[in-house]
Phi, psi and omega in degrees: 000109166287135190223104182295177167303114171311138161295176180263001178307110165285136173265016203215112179252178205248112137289313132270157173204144165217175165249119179244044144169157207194096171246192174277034166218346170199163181238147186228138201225142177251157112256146179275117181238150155244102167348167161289294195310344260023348173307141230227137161226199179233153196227128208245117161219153180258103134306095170235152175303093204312158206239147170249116159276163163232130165253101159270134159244145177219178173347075191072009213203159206224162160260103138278160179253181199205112211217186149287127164248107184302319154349289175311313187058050153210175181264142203230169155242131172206164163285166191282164197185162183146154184238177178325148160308150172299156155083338153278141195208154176171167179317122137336327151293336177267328178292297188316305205280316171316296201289318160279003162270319186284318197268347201216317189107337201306106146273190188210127159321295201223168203209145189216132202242106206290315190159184193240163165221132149301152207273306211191072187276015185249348198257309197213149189264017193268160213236124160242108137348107156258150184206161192233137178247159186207145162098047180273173177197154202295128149220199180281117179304175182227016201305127148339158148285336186289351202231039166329123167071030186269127161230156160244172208202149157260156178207129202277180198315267163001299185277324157347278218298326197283318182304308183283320180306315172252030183042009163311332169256120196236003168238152189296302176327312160262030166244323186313314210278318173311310192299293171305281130038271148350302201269319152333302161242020173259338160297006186073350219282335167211166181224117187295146170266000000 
C-alpha cells in the first residue's frame, strides 16, 4: 500500500479560539470548531514554543541528563532539549548549542541536524529540532532555576537501549531523536564516534 501525500486543505475550520491560560512556557487555546461533515464541536490545543533536542555522542555513547518530571512524579533520563527563555529568540543551532552547555556544560565542535518532529500532534502545535553534537568538551552547566537537581551522565549504547526498555528513559522525544538517529546511519549519512 502506497500512502500519498496529504493536502494543505484543512478539515476542521476554526470558529472561535480563546486562551483560557497562559505562563512563560505554554498558552493552553479552547476552540470552537467545525468538521468537514459541519458538525461542530470544541477543541483544547497547547501552544508551546519549539524545542531543541541534542544527542552527544562520544566514544560509542551518548550523555544524558536526568531531572524530576513533576507530571510523571519520579526522575527520568532523556537527552538534553529545551527551548528559549520566554521573550528570547535565535537560530535552531544557537537553541541546540545554548541548551547543551546549560544542561551539560558540553560544548560541540560540530553539530548535525537529524529532522523536526511534532511533539504531541494530536495536542499541540509544538515542533523539535533534533541534533547530533560531536567533538565535544567539558564545561560548567548553566542550569536554570527550574532545573534544580538536574545531573548528567555518560552512557553507552548498550545501557541507552536498557534505559528505554526499563523505562528510566520515558520520553518519546528521545526515543524518536534515536529513531532519527538509527536511520541516518543506516543511510551511511553519518558514523558516531
Amino acid at each position: 500500500m502506497h500512502i500519498e501525500p496529504e493536502t494543505d486543505a484543512p478539515e476542521i475550520k476554526t470558529l472561535t479560539s480563546s486562551v483560557i491560560y497562559k505562563d512563560p512556557w505554554m498558552r493552553l487555546r479552547r476552540d470552537e470548531i467545525e468538521r468537514a461533515d459541519g458538525s461542530q464541536g470544541t477543541y483544547a490545543v497547547v501552544e508551546r514554543d519549539n524545542f531543541a533536542l541534542i544527542i552527544p555522542a562520544e566514544n560509542g555513547g551518548f550523555y544524558l541528563v536526568e531531572e524530576f518530571r513533576y507530571p510523571l512524579g519520579r526522575r527520568c533520563w532523556s537527552f538534553p532539549q529545551g527551548s528559549f527563555p520566554d521573550g528570547q529568540d535565535g537560530t535552531p543551532e544557537e537553541l541546540a548549542c545554548a541548551e547543551l552547555a546549560q544542561e551539560t556544560g558540553l560544548r560541540a565542535e560540530r553539530l548535525i541536524r537529524l529532522g523536526a518532529l511534532s511533539a504531541s500532534h494530536g495536542s499541540s502545535n509544538q515542533y523539535g529540532q533534533h541534533w547530533l553534537a560531536t567533538g565535544l568538551t567539558q564545561g560548567e552547566p548553566e542550569l536554570e532555576p527550574e532545573e534544580q537537581g538536574l545531573r548528567h551522565a555518560w552512557v553507552t549504547r548498550a545501557e541507552f537501549e536498557a534505559m528505554i526498555r526499563d523505562t528510566r528513559i520515558a520520553d518519546d522525544s528521545t526515543v524518536a531523536a534515536y529513531g532519527l538517529l538509527l536511520m541516518a546511519e543506516r543511510r551511511g549519512e553519518i558514523t558516531l564516534p
